[in-house]
N, C-alpha and C positions, 0 to 999 in steps of 0.2 A: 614548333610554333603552336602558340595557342589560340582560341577567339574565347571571346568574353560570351557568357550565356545570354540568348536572347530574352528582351524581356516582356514576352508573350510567347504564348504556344502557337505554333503555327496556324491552327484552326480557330483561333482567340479573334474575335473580331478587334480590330484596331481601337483605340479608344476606351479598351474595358479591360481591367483590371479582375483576376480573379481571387477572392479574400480570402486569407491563409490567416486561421486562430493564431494567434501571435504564443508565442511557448511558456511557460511556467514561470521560467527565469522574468521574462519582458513582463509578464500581467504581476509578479509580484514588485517588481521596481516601479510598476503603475499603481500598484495598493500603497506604496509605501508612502511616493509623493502625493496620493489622494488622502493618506492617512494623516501626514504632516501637515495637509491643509487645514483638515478637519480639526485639530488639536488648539487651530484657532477660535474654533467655536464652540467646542465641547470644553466646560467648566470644569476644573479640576478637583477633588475632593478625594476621599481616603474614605478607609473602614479601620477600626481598631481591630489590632489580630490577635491572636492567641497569644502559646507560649510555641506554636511550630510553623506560627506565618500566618494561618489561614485565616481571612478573611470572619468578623464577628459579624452574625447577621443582624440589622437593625439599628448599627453602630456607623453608618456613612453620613458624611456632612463634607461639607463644601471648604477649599483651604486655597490661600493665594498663593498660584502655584510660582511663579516670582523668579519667570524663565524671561531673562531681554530676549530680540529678536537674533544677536549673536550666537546665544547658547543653543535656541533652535535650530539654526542656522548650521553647528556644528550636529547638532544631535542626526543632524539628515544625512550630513558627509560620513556622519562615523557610524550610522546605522550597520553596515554591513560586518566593519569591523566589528562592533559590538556585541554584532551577534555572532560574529565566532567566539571573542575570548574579553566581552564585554566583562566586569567586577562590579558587582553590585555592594555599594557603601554601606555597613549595615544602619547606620546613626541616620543618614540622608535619604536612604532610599535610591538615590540616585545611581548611574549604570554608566562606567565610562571606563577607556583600556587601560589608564592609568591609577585606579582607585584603591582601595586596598578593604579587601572582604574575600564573598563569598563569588564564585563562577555563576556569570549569568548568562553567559553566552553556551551556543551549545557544540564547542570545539569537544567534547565526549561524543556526542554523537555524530559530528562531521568524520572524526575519527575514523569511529564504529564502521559508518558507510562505506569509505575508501575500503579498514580492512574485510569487508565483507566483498565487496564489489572486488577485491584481489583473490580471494578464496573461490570463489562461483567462478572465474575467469580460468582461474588456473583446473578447476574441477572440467571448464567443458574444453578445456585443450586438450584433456586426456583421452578426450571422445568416448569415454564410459557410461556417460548420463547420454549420448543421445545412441548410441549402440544399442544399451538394454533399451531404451523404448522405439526404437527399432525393431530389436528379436522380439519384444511384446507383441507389436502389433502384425508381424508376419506369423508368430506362434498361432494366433489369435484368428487369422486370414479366413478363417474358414467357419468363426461364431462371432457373425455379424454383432448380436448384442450383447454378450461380453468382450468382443474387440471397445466397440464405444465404449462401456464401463471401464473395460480396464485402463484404458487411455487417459478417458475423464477421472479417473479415479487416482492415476499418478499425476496427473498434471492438478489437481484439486490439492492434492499433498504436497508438493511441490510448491503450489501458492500458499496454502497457508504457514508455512513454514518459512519460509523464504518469499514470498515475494514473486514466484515464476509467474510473468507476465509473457514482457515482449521478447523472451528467448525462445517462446512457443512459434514466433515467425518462422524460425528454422523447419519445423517441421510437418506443412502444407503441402510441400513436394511430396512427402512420404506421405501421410493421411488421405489426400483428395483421392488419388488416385487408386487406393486399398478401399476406401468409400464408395467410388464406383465401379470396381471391380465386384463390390459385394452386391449391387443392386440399387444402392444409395445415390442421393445425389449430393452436389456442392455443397447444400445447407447442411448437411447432416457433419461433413466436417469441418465445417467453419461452426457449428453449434458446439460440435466435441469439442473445440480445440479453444476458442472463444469460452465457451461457457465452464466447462472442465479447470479451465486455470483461474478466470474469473469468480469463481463461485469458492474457490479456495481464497482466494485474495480476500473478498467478501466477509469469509469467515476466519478470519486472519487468526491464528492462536499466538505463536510467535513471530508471527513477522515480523523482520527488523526494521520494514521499509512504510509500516502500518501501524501495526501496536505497539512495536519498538519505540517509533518517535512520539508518538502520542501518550505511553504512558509516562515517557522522558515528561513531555511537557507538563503531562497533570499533578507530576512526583510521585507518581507508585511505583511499585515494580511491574516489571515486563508477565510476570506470573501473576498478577491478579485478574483475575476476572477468566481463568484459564478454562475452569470446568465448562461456564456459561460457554465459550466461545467452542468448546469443544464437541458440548452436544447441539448447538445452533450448525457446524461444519457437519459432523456425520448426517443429520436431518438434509439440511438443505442441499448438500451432494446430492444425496439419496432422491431428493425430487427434483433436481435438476437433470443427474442422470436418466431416471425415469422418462422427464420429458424430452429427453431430447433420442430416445432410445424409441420409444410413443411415435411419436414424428420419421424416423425411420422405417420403423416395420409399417407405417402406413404409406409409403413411401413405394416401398418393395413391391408393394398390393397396388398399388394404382400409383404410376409414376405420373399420369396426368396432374395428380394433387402436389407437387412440387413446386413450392416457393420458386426457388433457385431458375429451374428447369434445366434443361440440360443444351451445351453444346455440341456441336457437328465433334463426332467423337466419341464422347461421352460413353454412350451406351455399349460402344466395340473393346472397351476395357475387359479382359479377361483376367481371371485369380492369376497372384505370383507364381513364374512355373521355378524349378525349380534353378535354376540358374540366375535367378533372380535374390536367391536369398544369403539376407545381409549375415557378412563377415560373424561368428561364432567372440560370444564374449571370451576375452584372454584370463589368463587367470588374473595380468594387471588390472582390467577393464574392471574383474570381480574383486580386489583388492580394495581397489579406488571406489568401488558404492558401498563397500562395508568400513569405509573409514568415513566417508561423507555421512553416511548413517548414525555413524556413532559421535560423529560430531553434531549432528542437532538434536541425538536424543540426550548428549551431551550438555550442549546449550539448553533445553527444556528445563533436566534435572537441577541445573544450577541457579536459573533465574525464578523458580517456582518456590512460594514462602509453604512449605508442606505442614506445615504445624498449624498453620490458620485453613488450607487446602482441605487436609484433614478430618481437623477436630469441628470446622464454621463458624471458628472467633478470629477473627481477625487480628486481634493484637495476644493471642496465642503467643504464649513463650516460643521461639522457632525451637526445632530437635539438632542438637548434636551435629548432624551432617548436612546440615543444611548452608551450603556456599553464601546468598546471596547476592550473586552477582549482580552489578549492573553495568553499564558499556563502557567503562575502562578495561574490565576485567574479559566482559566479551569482545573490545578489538584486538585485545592480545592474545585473547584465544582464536578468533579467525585467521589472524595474522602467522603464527604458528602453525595451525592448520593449513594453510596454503602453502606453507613451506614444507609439510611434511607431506603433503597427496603430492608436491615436485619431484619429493626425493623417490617416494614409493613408484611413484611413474619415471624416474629415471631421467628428467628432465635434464641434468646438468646444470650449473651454476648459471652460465648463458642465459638460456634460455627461460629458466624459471625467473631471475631478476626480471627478463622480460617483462615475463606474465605476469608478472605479480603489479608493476609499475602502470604495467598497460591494463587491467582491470582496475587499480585505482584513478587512473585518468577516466577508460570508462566512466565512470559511475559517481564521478566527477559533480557535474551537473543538478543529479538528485543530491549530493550535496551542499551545490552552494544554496541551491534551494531552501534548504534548511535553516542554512545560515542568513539568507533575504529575509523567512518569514520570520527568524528570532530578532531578526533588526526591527521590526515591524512593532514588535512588541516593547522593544525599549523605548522608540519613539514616544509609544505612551507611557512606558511608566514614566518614564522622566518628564512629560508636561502631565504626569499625574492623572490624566481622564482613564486612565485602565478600571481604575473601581467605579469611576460612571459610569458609561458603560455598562458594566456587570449591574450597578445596582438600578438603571433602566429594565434589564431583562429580568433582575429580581422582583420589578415590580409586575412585570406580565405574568411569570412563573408561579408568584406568592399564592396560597393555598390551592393550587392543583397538586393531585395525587402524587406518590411515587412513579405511578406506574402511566401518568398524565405524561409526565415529568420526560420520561424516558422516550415517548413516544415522542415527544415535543421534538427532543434534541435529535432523535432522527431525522423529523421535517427539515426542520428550518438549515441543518446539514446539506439538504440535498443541491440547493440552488448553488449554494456554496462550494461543494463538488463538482457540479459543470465548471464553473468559472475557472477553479484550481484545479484542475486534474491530477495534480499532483499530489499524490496520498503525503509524502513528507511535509510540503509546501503548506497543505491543509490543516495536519495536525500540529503543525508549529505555530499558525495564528487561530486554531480553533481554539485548543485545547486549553489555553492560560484562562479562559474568558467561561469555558462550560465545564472544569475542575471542580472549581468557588462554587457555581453556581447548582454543582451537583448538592456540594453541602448544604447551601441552604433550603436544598430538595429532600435533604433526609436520604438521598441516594448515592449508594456505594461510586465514584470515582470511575472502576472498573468498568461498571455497567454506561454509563458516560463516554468512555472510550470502545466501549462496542458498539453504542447507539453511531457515534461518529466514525468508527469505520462501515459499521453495515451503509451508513450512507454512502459512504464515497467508494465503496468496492460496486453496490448498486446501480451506481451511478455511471463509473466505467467499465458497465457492460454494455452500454449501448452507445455511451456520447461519442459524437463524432468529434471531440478535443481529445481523442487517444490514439496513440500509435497502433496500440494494441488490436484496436477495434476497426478505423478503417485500415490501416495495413493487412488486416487478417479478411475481410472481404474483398480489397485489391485481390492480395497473392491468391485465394480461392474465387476470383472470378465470378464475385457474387454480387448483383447493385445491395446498396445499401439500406436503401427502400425495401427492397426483399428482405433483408435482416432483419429489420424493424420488425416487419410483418409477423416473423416467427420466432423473435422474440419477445414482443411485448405481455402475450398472456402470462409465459413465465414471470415478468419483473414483477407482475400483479402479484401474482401466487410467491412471490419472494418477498415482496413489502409486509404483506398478511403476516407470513408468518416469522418476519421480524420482527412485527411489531407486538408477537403472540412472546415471543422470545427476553423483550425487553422487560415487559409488562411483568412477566412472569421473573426476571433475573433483579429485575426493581426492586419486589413486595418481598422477595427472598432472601434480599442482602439489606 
């Protein structure tokens, strides 16, 4: 027998409802039909393009865009579709499932997600990724601030690379308790474990779940803008971990200075004895992170243009071994790859179809996401205001710097990241609109989609629109108001020096 959920808490006063941020999926089907409204208002007009698309600056004017209220009408029902496997006309412009051209929808990258979200799924069944960072931090049990370092410094790797966010929930049980066993308190793991993967996300190099969709949208490769994004990650680990390492050791020295403070408990935590210590990696366990290893340094080498990397021309001849992959090429490579860490782990045919099926539902979600906010965008191109639009913010933009420029597009990002939490969700309706308008800024694309992820990695380190964030103050039993506290001077000292980051990756590309 079942009963139905109550619908208050029992402590809920009668009458009051308490407000739940509505999810990514619900606020992008609320952009869409506020988008469709809008397209009644917003005049339609074009820009002449080149000979590879883009947008000619100075060249927009106004055209009757000569949509009845029927075709609008369908363009809202078939948004979704659309933007999976929408075909853009090339003669019309126009976006619709049945048309014959080029893919405009982004069933590549819906793809991509599933095979990735099957690969990561099938990697933590084998319990290799959360074993070794297990043995780390018991290794470790006894240097308080290379424990914190080495932590943050896997899980920072881990984000930029992949995307490690809310799989860090898993392991609060293990960190809190190794935190206060050292003299620390709650905030000092919820800082590690929070900021450590956060700040990897932040500086996303290859992320498929960050730079991946975003550089889909703006048409570069996933390898542009790699160096930038690579010396902006070792930097601002390095002063994230620092502070949040700072914040401990003063911690240790006067526990009264404790954000957090501590619970009845807390302080009776004593070092792991030895019976306490986690299971010895297998030689499987060690198999399975040197295949996963070389599968994303894998993925790195392939989607990186090294001739342009290199030499600092961009339209460089690429070299001889150069793949060029983009996410055709890498769903079929994850997809393989999680077929082959099953077999290495000895999964059986069973069990691994499982995994593999059940990681693609997973991760499900962040994909259709993708697919909402590419609906979004056909909406307008086909009532044609997409280059309004654009050439509204070309007129605020027009003669500010490169490096103005860059700075700009991380502002005006940030509002835009509370709303979407969703890093895919975000770069699917960002990026079409501040691509163009990088050009006509004289600024590299790349640096465009670093400015927009630094916002929204920034962004999901504090907002309370993320799982990430208040789930990981839940499980460590820490108010959230305390979080805040000891995290805001950080996000300071992280805006400065992104924006030291852009300014400087602007003027140099």
């Amino acid at each position: 027998m079942t009963t139905a959920a109550p619908d208050r808490a029992p402590d809920e006063p009668a009458g009051e409802r308490r407000f739940t941020f509505p999810s990514a999926l619900t606020v992008l089907v609320i952009v869409t039909i506020a988008v469709w409204a809008l397209t009644f208002l917003i005049p339609p007009g074009v820009y002449d393009r080149d000979a590879s698309g883009a947008p000619i600056e100075g060249t927009y004017h106004r055209v009757d865009g000569g949509q009845s209220l029927t075709d609008r009408l369908n363009d809202l029902f078939l948004s979704p579709v659309n933007g999976l496997y929408g075909i853009q006309d090339q003669r019309s412009g126009l976006v619709g499932p049945d048309l014959v051209g080029e893919l405009y929808g982004s069933a590549g990258v819906f793809l991509f997600v599933l095979a990735i979200g099957a690969f990561i799924t099938v990697v933590f069944a084998t319990g290799a990724l959360d074993r070794g960072i297990a043995r780390l931090a018991h290794r470790l049990r006894h240097r308080g601030a290379l424990l914190i370092a080495g932590v943050m410094t896997v899980f920072s790797v881990l984000g930029t690379v992949e995307g490690f966010a809310e799989e860090t929930l898993g392991f609060y049980g293990l960190i809190v308790p190794l935190m206060l066993a050292l003299g620390y308190d709650r905030m000092t793991a919820t800082g590690a474990i929070i900021l450590g993967a956060g700040i990897g996300v932040l500086c996303s190099t290859v992320n498929p779940f960050a730079t991946g969709v975003a550089s889909s949208a703006a048409d570069i490769s996933l390898g542009d803008g790699i160096a930038l994004r690579s010396v902006m990650w070792v930097v601002l680990t390095a002063v994230t971990i620092a502070y949040v390492t700072r914040y401990a050791r003063r911690v240790r020295e006067r526990p009264d200075r404790s954000l957090s403070g501590f619970l009845p408990g807390d302080r009776d935590h004593t070092a792991i004895s030895d019976d306490m210590v986690p299971p010895d990696l297998t030689g499987l366990h060690k198999t399975v992170l040197i295949v996963v290893t070389l599968v994303f340094a894998f993925m790195i080498f392939s989607v990186v243009p090294w001739a342009g990397a290199l030499t600092g021309d961009a339209d460089a001849t690429p070299y001889g071994f150069e793949l060029g992959w983009s996410f055709p090429q890498l769903a079929a490579m994850f997809l393989v790859a999680a077929v082959l860490v099953g077999l290495v782990a000895r999964f059986g045919e069973p069990r691994l179809s499982a995994t593999v099926v059940q990681g693609a539902a997973d991760f499900i979600s962040p994909a259709l996401v993708i697919v909402l906010a590419r609906g979004v965008t056909v909406i307008m191109n086909n009532s044609q205001v997409t280059d309004t639009v654009l050439h509204s913010i070309e007129g605020v933009v027009r003669g500010t710097s490169s490096g103005l420029f860059a700075v700009i597009v991380f502002l005006v990002n940030l509002p835009l990241a509370f709303l979407i939490p969703s890093t895919s969700g975000h770069a699917t309706l960002a990026m079409p609109i501040l691509a163009p308008l990088a050009d006509f800024a004289g600024v590299s694309r790349a640096v465009a989609v670093t400015a927009w992820q630094s916002a929204s990695g920034l962004m999901n380190l504090w907002v309370p629109t993320t799982a990430v964030t208040i789930g990981g103050v839940a499980l460590a039993k820490v108010g959230y108001d305390r979080y805040l506290r000891f995290v805001w001077p950080l996000l300071v000292i992280l805006a400065v020096l992104i924006c030291g980051f852009l300014v400087t990756g602007a003027v140099l590309t």
